[in-house]
MITI-764981 format. One line per 10 residues: number of its first residue (from 1); their letters; for each residue x, y, z of N, C-alpha, C. Coordinates in steps of 0.1 Angstrom, whole numbers, plus 5000, padded with zeros to 4 digits. Last residue first. Layout:
! residues N
NUM> a> X:Y:Z:X:Y:Z:X:Y:Z  ...;
//
This chain:
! residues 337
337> xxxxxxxxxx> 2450:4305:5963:2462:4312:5950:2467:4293:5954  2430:4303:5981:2428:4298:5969:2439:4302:5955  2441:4306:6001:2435:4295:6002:2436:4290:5991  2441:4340:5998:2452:4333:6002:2454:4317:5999  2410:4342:6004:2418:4345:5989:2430:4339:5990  2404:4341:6031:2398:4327:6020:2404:4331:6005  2419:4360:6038:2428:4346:6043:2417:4342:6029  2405:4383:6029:2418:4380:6021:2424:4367:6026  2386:4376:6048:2380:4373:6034:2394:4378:6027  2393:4377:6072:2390:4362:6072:2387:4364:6057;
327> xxxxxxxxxx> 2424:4391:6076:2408:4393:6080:2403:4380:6069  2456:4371:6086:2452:4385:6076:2433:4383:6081  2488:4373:6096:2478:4373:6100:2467:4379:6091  2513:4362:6071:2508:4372:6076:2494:4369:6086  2522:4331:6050:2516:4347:6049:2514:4350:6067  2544:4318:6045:2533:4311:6042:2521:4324:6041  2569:4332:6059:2567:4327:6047:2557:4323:6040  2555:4341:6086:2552:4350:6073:2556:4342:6062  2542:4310:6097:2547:4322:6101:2546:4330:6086  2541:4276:6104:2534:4285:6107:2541:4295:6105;
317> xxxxxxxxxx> 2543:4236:6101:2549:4255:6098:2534:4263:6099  2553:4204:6103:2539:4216:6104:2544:4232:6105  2571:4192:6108:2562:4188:6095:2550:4198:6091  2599:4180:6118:2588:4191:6123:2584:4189:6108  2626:4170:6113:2616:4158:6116:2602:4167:6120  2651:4178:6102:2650:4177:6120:2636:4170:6124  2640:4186:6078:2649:4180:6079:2652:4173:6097  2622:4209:6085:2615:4194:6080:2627:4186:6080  2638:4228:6098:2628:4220:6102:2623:4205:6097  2650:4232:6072:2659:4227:6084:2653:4225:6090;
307> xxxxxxxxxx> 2633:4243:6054:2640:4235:6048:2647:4225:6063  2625:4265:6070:2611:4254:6066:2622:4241:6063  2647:4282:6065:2644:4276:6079:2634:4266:6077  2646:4282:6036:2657:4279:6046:2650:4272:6058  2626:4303:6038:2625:4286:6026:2640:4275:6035  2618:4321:6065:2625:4318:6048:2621:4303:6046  2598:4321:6086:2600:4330:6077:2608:4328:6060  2585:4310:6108:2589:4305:6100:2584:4313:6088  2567:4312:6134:2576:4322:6130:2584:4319:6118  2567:4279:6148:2559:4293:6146:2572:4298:6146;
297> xxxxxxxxxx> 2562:4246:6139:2568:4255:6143:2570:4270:6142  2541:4214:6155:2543:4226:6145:2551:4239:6148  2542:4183:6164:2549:4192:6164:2546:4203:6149  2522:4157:6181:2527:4163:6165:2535:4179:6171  2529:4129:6197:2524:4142:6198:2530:4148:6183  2542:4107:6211:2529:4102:6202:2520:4117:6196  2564:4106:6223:2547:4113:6235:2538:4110:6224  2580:4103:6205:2583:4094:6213:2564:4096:6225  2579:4132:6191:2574:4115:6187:2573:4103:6194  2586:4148:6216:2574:4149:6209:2571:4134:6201;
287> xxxxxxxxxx> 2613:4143:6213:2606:4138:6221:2592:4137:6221  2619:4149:6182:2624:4137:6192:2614:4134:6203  2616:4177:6185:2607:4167:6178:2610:4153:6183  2630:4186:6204:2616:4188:6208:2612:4179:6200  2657:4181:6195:2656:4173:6207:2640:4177:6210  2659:4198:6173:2655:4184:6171:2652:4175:6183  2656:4222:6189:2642:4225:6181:2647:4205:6179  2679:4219:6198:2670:4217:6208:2655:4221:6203  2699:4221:6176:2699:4211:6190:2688:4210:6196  2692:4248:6166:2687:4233:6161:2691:4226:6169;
277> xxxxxxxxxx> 2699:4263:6188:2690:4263:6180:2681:4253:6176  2730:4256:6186:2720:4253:6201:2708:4256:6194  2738:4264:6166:2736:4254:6162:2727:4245:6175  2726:4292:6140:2728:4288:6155:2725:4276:6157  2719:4295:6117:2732:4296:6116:2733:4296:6133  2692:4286:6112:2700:4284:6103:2715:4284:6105  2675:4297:6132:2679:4282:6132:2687:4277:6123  2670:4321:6143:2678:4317:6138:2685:4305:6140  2641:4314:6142:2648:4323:6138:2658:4324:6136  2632:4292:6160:2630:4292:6149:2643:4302:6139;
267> xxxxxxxxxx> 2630:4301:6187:2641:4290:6180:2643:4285:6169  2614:4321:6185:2631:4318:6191:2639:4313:6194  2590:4307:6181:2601:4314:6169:2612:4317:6172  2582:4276:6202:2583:4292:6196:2597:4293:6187  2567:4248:6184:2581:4255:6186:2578:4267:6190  2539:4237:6196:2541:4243:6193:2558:4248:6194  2524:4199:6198:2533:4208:6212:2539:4222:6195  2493:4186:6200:2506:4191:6193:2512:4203:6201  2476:4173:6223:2479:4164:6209:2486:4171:6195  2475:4162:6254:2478:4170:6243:2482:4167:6230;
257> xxxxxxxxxx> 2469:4157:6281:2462:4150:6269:2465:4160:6259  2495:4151:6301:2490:4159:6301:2481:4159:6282  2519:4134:6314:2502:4132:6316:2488:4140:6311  2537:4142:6300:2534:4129:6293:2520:4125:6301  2540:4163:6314:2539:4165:6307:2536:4154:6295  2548:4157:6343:2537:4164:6340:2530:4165:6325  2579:4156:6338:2572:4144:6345:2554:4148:6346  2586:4171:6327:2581:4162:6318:2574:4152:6322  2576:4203:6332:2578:4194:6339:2573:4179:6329  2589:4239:6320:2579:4226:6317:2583:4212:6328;
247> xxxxxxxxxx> 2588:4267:6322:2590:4261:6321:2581:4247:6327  2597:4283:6285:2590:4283:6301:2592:4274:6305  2604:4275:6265:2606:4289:6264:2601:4293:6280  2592:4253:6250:2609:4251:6254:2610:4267:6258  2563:4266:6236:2570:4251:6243:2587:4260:6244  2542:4282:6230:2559:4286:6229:2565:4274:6236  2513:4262:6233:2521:4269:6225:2536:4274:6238  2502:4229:6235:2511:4232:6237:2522:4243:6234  2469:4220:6221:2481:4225:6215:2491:4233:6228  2443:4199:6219:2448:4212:6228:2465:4212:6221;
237> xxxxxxxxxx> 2407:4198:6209:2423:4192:6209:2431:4201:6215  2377:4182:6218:2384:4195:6216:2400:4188:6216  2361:4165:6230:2366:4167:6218:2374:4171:6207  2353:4159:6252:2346:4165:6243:2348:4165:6231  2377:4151:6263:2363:4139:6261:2354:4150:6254  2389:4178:6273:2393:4165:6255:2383:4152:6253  2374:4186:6287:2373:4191:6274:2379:4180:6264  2388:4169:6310:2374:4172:6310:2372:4176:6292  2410:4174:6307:2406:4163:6306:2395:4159:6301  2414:4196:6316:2422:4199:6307:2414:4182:6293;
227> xxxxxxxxxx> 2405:4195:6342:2401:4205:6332:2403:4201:6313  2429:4181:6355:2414:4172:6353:2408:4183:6344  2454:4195:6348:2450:4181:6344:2436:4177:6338  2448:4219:6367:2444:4218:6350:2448:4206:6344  2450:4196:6386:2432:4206:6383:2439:4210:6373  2476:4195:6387:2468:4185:6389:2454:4195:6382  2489:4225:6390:2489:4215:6380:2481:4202:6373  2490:4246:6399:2481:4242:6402:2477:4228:6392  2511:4266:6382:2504:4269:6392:2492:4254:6390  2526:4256:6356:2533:4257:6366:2522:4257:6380;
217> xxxxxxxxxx> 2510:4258:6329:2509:4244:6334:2518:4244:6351  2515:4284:6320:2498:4280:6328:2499:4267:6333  2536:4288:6310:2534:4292:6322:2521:4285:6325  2536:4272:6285:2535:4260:6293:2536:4271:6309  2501:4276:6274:2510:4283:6270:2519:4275:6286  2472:4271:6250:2479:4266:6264:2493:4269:6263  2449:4268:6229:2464:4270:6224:2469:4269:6243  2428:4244:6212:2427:4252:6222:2445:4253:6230  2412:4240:6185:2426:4238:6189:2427:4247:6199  2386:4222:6165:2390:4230:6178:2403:4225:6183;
207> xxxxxxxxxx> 2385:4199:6152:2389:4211:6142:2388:4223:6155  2372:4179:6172:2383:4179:6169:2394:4189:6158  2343:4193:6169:2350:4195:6177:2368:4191:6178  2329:4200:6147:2332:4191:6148:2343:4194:6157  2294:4223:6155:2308:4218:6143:2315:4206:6153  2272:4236:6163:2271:4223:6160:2284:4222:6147  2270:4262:6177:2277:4263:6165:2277:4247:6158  2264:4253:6205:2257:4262:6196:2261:4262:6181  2281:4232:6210:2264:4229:6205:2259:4237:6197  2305:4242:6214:2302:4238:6203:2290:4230:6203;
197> xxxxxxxxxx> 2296:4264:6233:2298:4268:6217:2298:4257:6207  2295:4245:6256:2279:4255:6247:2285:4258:6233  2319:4235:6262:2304:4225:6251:2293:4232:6252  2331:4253:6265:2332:4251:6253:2325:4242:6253  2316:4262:6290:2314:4274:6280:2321:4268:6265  2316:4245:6306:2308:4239:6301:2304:4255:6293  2343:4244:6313:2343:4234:6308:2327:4232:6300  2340:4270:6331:2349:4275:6316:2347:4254:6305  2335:4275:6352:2325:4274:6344:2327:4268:6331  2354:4287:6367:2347:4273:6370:2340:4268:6364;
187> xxxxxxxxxx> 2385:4297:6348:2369:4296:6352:2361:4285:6360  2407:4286:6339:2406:4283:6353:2395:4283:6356  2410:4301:6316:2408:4283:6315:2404:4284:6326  2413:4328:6320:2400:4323:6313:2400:4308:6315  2433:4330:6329:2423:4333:6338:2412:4325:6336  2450:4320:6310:2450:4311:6325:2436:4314:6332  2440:4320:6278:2445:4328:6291:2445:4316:6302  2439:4306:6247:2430:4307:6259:2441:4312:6272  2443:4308:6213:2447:4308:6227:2436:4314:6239  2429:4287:6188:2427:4298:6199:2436:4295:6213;
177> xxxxxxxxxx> 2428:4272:6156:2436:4274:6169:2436:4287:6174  2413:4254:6138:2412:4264:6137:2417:4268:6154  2412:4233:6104:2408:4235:6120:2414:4250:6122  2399:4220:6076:2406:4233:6083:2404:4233:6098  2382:4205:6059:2391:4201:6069:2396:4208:6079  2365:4222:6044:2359:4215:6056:2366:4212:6065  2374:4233:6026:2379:4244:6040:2375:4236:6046  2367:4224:5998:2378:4230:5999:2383:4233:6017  2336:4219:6007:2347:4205:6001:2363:4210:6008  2320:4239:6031:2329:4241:6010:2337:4226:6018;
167> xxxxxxxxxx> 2308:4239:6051:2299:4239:6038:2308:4236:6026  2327:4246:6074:2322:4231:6069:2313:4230:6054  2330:4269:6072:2342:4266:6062:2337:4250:6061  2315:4280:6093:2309:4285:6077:2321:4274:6068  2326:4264:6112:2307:4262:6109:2308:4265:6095  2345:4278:6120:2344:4266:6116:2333:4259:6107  2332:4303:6124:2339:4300:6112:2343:4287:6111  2322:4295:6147:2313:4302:6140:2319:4297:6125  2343:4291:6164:2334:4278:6163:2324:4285:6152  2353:4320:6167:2360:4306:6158:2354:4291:6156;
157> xxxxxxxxxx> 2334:4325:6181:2338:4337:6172:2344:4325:6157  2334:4317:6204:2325:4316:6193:2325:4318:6180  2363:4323:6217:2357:4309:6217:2343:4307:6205  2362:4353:6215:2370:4344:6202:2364:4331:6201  2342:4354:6236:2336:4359:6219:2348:4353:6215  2354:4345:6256:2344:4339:6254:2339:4343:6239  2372:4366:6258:2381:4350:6254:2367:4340:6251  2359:4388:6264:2367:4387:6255:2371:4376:6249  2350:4379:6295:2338:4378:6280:2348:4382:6266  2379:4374:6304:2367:4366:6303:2356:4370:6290;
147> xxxxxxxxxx> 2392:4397:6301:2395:4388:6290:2386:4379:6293  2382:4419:6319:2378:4419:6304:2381:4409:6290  2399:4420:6340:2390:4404:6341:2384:4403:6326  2418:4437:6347:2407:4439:6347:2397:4430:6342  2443:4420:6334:2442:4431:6344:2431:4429:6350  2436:4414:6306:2441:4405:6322:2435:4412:6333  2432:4438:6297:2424:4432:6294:2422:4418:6306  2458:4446:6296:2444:4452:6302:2437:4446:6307  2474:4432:6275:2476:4424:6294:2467:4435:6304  2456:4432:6253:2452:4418:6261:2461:4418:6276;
137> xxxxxxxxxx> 2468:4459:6242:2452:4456:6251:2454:4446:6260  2490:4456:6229:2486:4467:6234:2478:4469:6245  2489:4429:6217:2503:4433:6227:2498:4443:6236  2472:4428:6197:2469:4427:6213:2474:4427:6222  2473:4458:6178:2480:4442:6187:2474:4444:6195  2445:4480:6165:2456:4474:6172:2461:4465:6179  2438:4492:6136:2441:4482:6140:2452:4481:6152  2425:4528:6147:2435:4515:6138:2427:4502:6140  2422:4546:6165:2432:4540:6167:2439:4533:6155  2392:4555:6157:2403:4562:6158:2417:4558:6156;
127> xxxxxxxxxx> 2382:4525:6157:2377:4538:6150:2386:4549:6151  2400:4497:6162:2396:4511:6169:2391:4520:6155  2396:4467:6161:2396:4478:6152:2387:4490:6154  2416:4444:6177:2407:4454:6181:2408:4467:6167  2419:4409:6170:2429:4428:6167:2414:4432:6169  2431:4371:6178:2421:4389:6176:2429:4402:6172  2438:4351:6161:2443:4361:6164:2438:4371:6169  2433:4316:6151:2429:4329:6152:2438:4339:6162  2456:4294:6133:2454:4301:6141:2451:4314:6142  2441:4271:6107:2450:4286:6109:2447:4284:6121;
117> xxxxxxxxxx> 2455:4239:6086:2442:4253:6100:2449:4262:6100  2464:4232:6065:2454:4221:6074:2448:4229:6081  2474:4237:6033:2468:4248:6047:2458:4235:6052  2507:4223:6019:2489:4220:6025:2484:4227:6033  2533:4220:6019:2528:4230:6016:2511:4232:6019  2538:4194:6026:2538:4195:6014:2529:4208:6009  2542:4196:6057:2555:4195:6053:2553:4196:6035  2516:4220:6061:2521:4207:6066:2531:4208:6054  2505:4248:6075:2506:4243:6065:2514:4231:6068  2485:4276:6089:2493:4269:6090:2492:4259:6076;
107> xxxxxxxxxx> 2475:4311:6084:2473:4297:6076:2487:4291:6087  2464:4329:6105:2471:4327:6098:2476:4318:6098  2431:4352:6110:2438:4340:6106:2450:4341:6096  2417:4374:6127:2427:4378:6116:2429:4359:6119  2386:4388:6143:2393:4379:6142:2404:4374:6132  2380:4419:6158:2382:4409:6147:2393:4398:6150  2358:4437:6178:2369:4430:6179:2370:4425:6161  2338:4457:6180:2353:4464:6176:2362:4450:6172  2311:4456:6189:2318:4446:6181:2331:4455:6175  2304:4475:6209:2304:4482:6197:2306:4470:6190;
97> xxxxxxxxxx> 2311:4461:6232:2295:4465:6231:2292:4470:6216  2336:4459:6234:2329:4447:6235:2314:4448:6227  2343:4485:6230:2349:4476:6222:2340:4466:6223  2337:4494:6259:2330:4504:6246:2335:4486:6236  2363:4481:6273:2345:4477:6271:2340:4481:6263  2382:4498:6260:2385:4483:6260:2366:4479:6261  2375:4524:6266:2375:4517:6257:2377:4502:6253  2383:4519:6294:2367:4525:6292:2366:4518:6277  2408:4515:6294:2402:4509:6298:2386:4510:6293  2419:4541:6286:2420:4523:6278:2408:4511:6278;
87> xxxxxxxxxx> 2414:4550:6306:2405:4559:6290:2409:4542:6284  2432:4545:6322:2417:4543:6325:2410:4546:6315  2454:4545:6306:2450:4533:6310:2436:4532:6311  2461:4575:6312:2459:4567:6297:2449:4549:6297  2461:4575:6336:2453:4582:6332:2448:4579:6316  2488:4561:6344:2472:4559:6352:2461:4565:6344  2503:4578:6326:2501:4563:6319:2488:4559:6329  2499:4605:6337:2499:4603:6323:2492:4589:6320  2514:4595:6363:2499:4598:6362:2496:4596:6347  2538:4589:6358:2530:4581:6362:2515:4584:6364;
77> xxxxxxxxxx> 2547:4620:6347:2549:4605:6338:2538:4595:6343  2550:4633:6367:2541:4633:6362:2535:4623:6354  2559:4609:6395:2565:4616:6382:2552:4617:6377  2573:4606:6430:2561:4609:6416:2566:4615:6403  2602:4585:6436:2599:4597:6432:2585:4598:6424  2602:4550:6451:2600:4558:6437:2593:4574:6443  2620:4521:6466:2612:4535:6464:2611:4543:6453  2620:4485:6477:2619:4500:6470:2614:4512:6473  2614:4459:6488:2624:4471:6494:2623:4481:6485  2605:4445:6454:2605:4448:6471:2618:4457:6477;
67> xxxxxxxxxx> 2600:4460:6426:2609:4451:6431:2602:4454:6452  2587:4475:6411:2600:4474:6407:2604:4465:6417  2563:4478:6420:2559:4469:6409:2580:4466:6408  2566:4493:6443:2563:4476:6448:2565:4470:6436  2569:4513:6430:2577:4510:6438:2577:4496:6445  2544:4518:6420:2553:4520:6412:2571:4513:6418  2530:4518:6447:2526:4512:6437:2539:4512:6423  2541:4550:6448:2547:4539:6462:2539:4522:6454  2537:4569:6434:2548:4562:6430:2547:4546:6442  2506:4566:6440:2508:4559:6425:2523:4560:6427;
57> xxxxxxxxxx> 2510:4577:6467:2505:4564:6464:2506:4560:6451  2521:4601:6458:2524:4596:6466:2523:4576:6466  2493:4614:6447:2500:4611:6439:2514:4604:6447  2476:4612:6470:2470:4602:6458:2483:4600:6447  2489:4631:6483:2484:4622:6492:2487:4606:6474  2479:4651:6469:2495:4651:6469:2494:4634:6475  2454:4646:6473:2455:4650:6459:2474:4647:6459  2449:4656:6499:2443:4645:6492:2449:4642:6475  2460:4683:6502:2467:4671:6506:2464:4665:6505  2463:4701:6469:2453:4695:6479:2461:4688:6484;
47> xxxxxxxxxx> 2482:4719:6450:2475:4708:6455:2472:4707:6466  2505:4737:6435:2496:4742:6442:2480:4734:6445  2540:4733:6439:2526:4730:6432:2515:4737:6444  2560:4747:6452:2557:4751:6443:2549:4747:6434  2569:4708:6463:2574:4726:6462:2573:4733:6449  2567:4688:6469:2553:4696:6461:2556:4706:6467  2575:4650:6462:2580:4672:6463:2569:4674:6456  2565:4622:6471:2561:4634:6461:2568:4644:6464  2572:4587:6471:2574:4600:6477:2569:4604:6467  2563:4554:6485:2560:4564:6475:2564:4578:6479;
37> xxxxxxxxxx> 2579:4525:6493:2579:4535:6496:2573:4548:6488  2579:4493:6503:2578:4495:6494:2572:4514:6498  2599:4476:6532:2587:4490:6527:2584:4490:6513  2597:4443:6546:2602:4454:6539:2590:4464:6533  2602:4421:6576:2596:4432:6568:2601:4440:6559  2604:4391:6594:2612:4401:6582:2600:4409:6573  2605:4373:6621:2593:4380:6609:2603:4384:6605  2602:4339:6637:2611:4356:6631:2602:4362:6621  2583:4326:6663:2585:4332:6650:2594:4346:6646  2578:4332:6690:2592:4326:6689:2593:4321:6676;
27> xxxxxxxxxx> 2554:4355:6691:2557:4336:6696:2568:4330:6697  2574:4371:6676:2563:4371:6678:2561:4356:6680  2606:4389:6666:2599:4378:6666:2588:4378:6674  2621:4408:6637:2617:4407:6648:2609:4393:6650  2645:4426:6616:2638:4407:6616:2631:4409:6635  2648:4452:6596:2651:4447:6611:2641:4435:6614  2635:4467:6583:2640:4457:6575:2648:4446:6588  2629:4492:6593:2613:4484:6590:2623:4465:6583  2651:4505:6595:2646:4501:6609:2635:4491:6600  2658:4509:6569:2663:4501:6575:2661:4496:6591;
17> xxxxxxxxxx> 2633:4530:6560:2635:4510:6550:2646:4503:6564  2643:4547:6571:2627:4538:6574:2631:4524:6574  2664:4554:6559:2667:4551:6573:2656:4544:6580  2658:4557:6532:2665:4548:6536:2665:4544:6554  2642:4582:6536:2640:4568:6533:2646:4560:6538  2662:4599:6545:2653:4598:6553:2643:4580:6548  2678:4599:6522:2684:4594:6530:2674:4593:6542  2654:4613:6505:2663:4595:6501:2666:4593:6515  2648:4637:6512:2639:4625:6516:2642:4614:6513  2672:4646:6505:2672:4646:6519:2665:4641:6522;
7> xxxxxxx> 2672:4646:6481:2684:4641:6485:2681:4639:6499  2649:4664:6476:2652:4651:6473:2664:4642:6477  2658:4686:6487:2648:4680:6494:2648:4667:6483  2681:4693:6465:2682:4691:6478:2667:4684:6487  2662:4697:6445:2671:4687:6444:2676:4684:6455  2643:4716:6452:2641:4704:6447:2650:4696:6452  2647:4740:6477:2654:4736:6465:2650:4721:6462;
//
């Protein structure tokens, strides 16, 4: 009976977990161990012991992801998503080799409505799928290192369009803001992949906005200093995105060559009628002026919230009131209403 052999391989668990959780010592070191545990019932399937074996090991994986000391039941379910994944996956490359990716810009603007840059966006435009977020792909795409040559085509991809928008009077000024991954900054190579683009693409490097998110300033701090250093003698300018949302070391962060720190939207949002909100979207402009740093604030949806920003001393907006992520030939329409 299922349900009974489940009940009976719990309490058989448990009794592992609790001898393997027993602190032993070695030299006159204490050690402490815990299981992370995968079980299968394969009452009434009709599988291989390599194969019960395999599915065993996707819950016991499933089991380390929830936490230490755990255990997890197989569930068809977890095969489904292993199995969706690798087809993702396959596609995720196909994508690179087919040019599936796109680039969507959305306008930023300054306190007198003025588009100074947008920030690029990719979307993958599946032939089947759509258009889809990169909510969807990009933590695959982590996963499996595919954000390297990924993060290397937006790095061109946006030194390209910088290039075409230098020719018109109207776009020359426009800069143009990419987020870059931990993986991808860390590269060893990664300082002399944005002085190839911007040779290759011979544009003006300070219209590069390279986006930094403040998890990436926690691990290993000093070296993304010098990295970080390295590129701004190039030219390049770096942006500070979801600021106050991770976390940040200020004693780190007045050394760090940055030249606009980003609000996230959830503090944006409801900044109108939450007063911790605005407390601490004014205490980022505050401090930000005092670092000699500009402040822009994402997700900025009504005339309201723009209104209580610029009032608090933020001068730079970004979000749907201004417009939408959109493909690079309805943004140059956008430009010109």
């Amino acid at each position: 009976e299922p349900i009974e052999a489940a009940a009976q391989t719990e309490v058989i668990t448990k009794k592992i977990q609790q001898v393997m959780n027993k602190s032993f010592t070695i030299d006159q070191h204490q050690f402490n161990v815990t299981a992370s545990i995968g079980l299968v019932l394969f009452s009434g399937q009709h599988l291989s012991g390599d194969e019960f074996l395999k599915q065993a090991d996707i819950a016991m994986y499933d089991a380390k992801k929830s936490g230490r000391n755990m255990f997890r039941f197989f569930d068809p379910q977890m095969q489904n998503t292993i199995n969706n994944k690798v087809l993702l996956e396959e596609e995720l490359r196909k994508a690179l080799v087919m040019h599936q990716f796109k680039l969507y810009y959305q306008v930023q603007v300054d306190s007198h409505g003025k588009a100074f840059g947008a920030e690029a966006l990719i979307r993958w435009v599946h032939p089947e799928r759509g258009v889809v977020s990169p909510f969807h792909f990009i933590p695959l795409a982590e996963e499996t290192g595919l954000i390297l040559p990924i993060g290397n085509w937006v790095l061109n991809e946006a030194c390209a369009q910088l290039k075409s928008w230098e020719n018109d009077a109207s776009t020359q000024h426009l800069s143009v803001s990419i987020n870059v991954s931990a993986k991808q900054f860390h590269q060893t190579d990664f300082v002399e992949q944005v002085e190839a683009a911007l040779l290759k693409h011979q544009i003006k490097p300070m219209l590069l906005k390279l986006e930094l998110t403040e998890s990436m300033l926690v691990d290993n701090i000093e070296n993304t200093i010098v990295l970080m250093k390295a590129i701004r003698k190039l030219g390049v300018r770096f942006e500070l995105d979801d600021f106050g949302t991770g976390y940040s070391s200020l004693q780190y962060l007045k050394r760090l060559p940055l030249h606009q720190l980003k609000i996230d939207q959830s503090f944006v949002r409801e900044i109108n009628s939450d007063k911790s909100d605005k407390a601490i979207v004014k205490t980022i402009v505050k401090m930000a002026q005092g670092l000699g740093l500009e402040v822009i604030a994402e997700g900025v949806e009504t005339e309201q919230q723009r209104q209580i920003l610029k009032n608090l001393g933020c001068g730079y907006y970004q979000g749907y009131l201004f417009s939408q992520p959109l493909p690079i030939e309805m943004f140059m329409v956008t430009l010109q209403l």
